[in-house]
Jmol script that loads the backbone (N, CA, C; Angstrom):
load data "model"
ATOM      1  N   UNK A   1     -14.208 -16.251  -8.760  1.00  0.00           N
ATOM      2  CA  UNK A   1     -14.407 -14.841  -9.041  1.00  0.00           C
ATOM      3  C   UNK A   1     -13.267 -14.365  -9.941  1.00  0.00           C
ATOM      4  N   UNK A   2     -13.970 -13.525 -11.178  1.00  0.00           N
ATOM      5  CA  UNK A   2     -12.757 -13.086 -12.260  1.00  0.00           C
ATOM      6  C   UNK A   2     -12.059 -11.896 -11.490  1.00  0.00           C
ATOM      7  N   UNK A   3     -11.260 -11.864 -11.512  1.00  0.00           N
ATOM      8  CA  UNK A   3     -10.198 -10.620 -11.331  1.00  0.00           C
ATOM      9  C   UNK A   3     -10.456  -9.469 -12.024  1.00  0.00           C
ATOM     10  N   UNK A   4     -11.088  -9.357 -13.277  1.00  0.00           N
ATOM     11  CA  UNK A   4     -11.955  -8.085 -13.835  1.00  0.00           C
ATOM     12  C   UNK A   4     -13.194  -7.994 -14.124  1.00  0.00           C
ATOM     13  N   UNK A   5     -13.765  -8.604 -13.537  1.00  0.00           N
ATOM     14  CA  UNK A   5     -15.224  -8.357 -13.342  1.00  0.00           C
ATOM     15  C   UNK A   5     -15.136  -7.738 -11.857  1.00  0.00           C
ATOM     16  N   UNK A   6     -13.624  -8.114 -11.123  1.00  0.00           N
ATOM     17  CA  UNK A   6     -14.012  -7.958  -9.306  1.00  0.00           C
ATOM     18  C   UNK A   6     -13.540  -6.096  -9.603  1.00  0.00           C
ATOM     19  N   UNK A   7     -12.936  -5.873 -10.507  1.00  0.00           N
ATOM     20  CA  UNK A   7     -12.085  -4.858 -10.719  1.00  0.00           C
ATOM     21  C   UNK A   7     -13.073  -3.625 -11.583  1.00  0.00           C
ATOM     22  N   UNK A   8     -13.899  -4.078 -12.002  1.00  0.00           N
ATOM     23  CA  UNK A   8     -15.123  -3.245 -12.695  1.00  0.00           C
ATOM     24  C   UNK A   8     -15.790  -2.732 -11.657  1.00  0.00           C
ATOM     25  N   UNK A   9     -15.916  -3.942 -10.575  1.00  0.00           N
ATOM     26  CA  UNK A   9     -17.191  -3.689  -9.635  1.00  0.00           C
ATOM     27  C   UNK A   9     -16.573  -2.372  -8.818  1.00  0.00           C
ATOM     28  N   UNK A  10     -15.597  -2.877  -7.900  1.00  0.00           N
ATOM     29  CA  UNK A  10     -14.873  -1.894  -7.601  1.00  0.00           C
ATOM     30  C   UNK A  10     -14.214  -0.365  -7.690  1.00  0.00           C
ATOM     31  N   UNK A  11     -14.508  -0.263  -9.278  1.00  0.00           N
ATOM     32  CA  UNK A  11     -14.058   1.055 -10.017  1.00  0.00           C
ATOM     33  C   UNK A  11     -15.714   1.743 -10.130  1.00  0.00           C
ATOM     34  N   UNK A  12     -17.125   0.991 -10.051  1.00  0.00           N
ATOM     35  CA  UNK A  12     -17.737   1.237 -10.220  1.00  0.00           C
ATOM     36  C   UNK A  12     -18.570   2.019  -8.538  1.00  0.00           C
ATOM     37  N   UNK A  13     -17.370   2.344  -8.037  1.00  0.00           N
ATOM     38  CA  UNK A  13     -17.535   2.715  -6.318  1.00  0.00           C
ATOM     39  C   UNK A  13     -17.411   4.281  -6.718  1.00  0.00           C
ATOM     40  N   UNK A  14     -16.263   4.816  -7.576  1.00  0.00           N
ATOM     41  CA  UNK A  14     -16.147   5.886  -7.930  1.00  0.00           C
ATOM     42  C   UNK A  14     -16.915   6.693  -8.916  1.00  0.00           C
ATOM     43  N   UNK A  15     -17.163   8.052  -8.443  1.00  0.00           N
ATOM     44  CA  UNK A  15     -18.411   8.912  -9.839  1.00  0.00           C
ATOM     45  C   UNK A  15     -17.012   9.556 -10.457  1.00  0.00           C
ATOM     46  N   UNK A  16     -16.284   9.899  -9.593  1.00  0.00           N
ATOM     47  CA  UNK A  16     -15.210  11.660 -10.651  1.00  0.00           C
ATOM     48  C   UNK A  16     -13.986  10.552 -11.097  1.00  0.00           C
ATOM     49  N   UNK A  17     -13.206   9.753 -10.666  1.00  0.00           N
ATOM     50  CA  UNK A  17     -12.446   8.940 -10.896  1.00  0.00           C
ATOM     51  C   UNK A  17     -12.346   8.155 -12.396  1.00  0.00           C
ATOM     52  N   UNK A  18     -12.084   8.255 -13.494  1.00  0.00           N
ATOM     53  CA  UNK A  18     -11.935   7.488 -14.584  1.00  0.00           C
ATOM     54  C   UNK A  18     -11.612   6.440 -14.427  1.00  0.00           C
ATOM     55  N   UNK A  19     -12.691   5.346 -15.422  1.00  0.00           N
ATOM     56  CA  UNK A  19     -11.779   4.178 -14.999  1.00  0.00           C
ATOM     57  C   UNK A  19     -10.861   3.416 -15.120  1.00  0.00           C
ATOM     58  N   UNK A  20     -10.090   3.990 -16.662  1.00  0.00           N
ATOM     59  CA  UNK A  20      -9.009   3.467 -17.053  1.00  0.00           C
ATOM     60  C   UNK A  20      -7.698   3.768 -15.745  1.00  0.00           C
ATOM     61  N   UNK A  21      -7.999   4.526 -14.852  1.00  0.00           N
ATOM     62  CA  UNK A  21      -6.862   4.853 -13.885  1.00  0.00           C
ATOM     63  C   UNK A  21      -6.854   3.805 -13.097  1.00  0.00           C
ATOM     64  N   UNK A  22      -8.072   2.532 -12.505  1.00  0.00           N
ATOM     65  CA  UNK A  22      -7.649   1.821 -11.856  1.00  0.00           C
ATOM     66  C   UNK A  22      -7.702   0.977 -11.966  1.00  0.00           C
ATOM     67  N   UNK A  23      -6.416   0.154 -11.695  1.00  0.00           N
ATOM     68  CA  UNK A  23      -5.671  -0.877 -12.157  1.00  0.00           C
ATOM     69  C   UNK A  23      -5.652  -2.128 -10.933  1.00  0.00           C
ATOM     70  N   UNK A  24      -5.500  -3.635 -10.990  1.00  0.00           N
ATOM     71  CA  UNK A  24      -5.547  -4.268 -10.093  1.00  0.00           C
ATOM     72  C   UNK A  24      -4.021  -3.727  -9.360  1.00  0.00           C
ATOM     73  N   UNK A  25      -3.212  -3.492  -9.746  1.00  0.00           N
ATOM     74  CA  UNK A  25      -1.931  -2.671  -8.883  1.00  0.00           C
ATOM     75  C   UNK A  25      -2.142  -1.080  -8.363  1.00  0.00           C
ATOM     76  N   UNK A  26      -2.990  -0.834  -8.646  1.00  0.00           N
ATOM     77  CA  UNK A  26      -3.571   0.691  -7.983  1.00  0.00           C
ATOM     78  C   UNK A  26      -3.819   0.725  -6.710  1.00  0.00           C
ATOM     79  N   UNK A  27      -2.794   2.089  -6.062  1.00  0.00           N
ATOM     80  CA  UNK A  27      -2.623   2.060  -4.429  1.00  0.00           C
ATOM     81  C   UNK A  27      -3.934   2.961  -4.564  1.00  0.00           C
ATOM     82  N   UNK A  28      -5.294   2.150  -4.183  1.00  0.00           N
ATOM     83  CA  UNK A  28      -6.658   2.917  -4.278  1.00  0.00           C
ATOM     84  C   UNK A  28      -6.781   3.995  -3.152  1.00  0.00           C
ATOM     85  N   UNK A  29      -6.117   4.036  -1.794  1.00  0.00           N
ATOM     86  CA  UNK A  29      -5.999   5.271  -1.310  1.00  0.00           C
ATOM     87  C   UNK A  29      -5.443   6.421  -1.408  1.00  0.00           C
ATOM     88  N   UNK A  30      -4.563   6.379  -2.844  1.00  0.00           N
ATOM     89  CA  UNK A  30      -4.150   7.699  -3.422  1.00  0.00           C
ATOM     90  C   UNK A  30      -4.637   8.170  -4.553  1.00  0.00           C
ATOM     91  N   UNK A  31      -5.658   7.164  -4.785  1.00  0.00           N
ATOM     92  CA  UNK A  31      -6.754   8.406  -5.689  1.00  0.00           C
ATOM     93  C   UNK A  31      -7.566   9.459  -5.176  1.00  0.00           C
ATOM     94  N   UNK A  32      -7.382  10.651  -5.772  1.00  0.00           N
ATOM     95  CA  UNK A  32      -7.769  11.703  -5.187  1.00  0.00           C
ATOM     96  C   UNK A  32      -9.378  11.744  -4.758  1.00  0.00           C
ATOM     97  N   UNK A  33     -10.210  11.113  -5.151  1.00  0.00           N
ATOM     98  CA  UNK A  33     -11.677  10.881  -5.260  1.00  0.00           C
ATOM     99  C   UNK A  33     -11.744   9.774  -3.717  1.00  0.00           C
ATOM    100  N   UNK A  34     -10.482   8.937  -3.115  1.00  0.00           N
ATOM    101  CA  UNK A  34     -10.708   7.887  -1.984  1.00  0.00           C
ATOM    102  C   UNK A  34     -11.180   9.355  -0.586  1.00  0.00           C
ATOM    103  N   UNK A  35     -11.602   8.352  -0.347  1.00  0.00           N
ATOM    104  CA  UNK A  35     -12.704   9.037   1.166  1.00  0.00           C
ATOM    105  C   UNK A  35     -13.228   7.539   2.089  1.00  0.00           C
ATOM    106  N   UNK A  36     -13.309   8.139   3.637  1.00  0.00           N
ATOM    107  CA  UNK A  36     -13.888   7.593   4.427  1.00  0.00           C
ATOM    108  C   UNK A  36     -15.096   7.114   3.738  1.00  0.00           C
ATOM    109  N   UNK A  37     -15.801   7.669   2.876  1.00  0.00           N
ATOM    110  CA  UNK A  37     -17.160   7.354   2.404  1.00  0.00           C
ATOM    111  C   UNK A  37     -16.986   6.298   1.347  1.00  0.00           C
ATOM    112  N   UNK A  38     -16.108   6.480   0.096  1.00  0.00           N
ATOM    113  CA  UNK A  38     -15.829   5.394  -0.887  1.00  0.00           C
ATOM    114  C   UNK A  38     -15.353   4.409  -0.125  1.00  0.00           C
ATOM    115  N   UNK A  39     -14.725   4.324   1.402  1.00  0.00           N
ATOM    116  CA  UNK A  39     -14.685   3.261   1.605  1.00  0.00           C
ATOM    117  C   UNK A  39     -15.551   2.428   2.243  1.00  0.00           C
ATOM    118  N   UNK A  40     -16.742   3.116   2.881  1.00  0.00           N
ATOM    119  CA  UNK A  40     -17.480   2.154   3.101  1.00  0.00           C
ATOM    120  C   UNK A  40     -18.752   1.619   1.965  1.00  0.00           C
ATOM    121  N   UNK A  41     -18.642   2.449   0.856  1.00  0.00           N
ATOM    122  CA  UNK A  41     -18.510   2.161  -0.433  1.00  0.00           C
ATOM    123  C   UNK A  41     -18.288   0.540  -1.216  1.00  0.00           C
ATOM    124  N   UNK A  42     -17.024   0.388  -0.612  1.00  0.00           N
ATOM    125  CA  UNK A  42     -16.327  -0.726  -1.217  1.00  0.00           C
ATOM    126  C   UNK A  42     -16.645  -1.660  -0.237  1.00  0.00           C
ATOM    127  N   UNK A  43     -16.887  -1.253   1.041  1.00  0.00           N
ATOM    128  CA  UNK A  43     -17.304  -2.758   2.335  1.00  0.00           C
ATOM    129  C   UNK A  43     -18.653  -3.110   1.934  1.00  0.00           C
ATOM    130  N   UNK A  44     -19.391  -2.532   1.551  1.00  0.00           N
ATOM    131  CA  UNK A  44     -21.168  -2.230   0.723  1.00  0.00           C
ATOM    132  C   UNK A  44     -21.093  -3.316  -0.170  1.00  0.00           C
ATOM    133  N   UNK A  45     -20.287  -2.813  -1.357  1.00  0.00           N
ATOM    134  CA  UNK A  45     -19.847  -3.608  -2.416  1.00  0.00           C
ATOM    135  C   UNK A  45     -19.440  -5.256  -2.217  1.00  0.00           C
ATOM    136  N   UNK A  46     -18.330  -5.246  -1.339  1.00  0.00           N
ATOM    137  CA  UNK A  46     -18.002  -6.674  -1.001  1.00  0.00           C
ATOM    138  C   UNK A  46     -19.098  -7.373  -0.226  1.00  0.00           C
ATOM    139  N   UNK A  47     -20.182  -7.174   0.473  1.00  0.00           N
ATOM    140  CA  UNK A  47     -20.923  -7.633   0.959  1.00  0.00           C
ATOM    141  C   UNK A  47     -22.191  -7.577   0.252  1.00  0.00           C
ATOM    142  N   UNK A  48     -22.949  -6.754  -0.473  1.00  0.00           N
ATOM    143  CA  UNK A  48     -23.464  -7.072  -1.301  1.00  0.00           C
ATOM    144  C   UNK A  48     -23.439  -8.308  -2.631  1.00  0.00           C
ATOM    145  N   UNK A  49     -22.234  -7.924  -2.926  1.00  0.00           N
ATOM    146  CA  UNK A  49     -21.929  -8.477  -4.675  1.00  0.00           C
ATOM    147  C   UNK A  49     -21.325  -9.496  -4.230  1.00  0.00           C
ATOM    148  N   UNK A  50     -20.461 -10.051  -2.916  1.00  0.00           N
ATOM    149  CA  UNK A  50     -19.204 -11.234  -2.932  1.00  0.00           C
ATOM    150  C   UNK A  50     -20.665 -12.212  -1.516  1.00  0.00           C
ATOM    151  N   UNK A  51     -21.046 -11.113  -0.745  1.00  0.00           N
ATOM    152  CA  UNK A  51     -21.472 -11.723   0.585  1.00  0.00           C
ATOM    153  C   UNK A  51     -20.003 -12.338   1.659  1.00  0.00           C
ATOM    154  N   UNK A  52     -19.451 -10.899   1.478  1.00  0.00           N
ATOM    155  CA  UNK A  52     -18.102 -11.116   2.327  1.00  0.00           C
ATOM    156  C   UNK A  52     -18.050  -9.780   2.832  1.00  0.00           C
ATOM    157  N   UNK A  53     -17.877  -9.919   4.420  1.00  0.00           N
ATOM    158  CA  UNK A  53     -17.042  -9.210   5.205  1.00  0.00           C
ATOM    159  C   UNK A  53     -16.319  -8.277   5.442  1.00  0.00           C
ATOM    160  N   UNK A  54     -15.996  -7.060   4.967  1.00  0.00           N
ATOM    161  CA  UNK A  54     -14.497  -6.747   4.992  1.00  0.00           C
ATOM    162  C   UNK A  54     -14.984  -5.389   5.623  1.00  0.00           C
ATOM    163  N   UNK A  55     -13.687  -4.728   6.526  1.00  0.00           N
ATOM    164  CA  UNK A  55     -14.067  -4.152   7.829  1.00  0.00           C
ATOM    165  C   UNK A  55     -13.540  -3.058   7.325  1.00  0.00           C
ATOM    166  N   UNK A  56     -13.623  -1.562   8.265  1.00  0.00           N
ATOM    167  CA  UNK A  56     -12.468  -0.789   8.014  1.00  0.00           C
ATOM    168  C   UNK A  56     -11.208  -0.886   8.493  1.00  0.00           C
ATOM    169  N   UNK A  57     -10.568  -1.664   9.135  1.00  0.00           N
ATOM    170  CA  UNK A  57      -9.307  -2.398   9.726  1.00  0.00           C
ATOM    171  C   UNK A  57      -8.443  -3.323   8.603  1.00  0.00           C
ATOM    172  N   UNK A  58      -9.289  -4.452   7.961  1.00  0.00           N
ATOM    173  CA  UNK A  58      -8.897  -4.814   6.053  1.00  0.00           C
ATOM    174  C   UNK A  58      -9.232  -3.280   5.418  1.00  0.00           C
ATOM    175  N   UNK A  59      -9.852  -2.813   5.121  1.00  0.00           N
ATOM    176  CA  UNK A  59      -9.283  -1.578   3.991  1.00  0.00           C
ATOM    177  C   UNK A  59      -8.003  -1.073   4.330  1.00  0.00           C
ATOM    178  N   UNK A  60      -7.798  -0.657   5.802  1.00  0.00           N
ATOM    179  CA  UNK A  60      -6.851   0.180   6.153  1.00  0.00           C
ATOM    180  C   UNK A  60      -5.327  -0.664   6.378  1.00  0.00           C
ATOM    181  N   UNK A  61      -5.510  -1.892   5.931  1.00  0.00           N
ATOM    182  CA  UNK A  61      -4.226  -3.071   6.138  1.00  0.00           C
ATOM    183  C   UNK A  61      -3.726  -3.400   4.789  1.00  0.00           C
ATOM    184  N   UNK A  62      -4.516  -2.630   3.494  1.00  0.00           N
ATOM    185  CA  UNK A  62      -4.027  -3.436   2.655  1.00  0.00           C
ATOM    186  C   UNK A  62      -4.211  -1.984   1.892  1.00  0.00           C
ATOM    187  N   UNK A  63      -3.472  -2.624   0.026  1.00  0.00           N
ATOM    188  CA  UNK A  63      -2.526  -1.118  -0.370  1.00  0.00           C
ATOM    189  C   UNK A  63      -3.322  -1.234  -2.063  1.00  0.00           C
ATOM    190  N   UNK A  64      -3.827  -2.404  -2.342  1.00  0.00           N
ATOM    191  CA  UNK A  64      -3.897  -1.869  -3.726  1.00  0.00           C
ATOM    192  C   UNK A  64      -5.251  -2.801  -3.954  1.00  0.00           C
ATOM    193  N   UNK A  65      -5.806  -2.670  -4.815  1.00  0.00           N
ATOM    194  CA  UNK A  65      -7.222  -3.121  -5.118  1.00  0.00           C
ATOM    195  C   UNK A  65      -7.172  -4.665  -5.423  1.00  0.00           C
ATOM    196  N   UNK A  66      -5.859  -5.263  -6.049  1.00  0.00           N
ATOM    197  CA  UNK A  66      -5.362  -6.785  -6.151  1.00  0.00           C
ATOM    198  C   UNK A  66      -5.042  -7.331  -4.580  1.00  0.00           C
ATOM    199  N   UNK A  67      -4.715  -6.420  -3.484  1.00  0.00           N
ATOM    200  CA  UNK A  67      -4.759  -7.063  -2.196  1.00  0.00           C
ATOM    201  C   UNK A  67      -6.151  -7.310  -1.852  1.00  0.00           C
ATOM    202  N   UNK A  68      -7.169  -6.310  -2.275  1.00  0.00           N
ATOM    203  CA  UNK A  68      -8.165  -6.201  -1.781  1.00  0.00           C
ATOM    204  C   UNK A  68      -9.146  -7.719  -2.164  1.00  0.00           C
ATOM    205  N   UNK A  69      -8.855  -7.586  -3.629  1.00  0.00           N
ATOM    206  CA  UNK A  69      -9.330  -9.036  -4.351  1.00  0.00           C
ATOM    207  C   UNK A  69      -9.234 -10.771  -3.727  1.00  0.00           C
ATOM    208  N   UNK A  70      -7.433 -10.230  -3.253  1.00  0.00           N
ATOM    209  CA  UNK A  70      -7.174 -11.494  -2.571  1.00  0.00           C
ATOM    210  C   UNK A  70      -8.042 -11.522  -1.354  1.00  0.00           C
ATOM    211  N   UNK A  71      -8.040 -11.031  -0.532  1.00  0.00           N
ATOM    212  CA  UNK A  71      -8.501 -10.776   0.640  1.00  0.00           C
ATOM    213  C   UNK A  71     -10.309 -11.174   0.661  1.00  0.00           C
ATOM    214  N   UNK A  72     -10.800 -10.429  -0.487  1.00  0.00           N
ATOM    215  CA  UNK A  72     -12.624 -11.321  -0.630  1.00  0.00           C
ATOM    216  C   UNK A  72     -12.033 -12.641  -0.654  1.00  0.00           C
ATOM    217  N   UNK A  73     -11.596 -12.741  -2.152  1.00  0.00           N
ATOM    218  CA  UNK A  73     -11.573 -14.049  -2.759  1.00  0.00           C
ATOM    219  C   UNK A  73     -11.202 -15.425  -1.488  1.00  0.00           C
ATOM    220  N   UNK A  74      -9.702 -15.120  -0.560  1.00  0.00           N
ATOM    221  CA  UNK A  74      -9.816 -16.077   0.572  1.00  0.00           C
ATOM    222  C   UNK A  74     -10.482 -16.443   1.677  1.00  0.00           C
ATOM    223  N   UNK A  75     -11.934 -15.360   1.403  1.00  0.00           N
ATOM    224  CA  UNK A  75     -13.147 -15.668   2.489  1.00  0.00           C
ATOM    225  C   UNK A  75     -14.302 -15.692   1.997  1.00  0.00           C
ATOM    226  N   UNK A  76     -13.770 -16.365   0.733  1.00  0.00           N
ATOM    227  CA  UNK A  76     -15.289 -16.727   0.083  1.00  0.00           C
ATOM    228  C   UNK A  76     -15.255 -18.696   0.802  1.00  0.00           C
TER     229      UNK A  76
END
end "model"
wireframe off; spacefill off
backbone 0.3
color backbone group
């Protein structure tokens, strides 16, 4: 899995959010647009698009969208 294709998919969770703002080093819970809802958003996403797992306990353990990457990518 590319690291910006995983990083498109991901940015593609947000409607008001631009996407040049997020970056694989982007602490994605301080974008003003993150919500309980974008995040189950992104668990949607990883299980759809990867067919991986990820809980609200991993969202809430990890800090930037490159943790998040690692985290599919080592349970693929």
């Amino acid at each position: 899995m590319e690291k910006e294709k995983f990083l498109v998919k991901f940015a593609e969770q947000f409607d008001e959010t631009d996407v040049s703002e997020i970056m694989l080093d982007t602490v994605f819970k301080n974008l003003e647009e993150w919500s309980s809802l974008t995040a189950l958003s992104i668990i949607a996403m990883c299980d759809e698009e990867y067919s991986i797992k990820v809980t609200g306990e991993d969202i809430r353990n990890i800090e930037t969208v490159e943790d998040l990457y690692k985290l599919v990518n080592s349970r693929k």
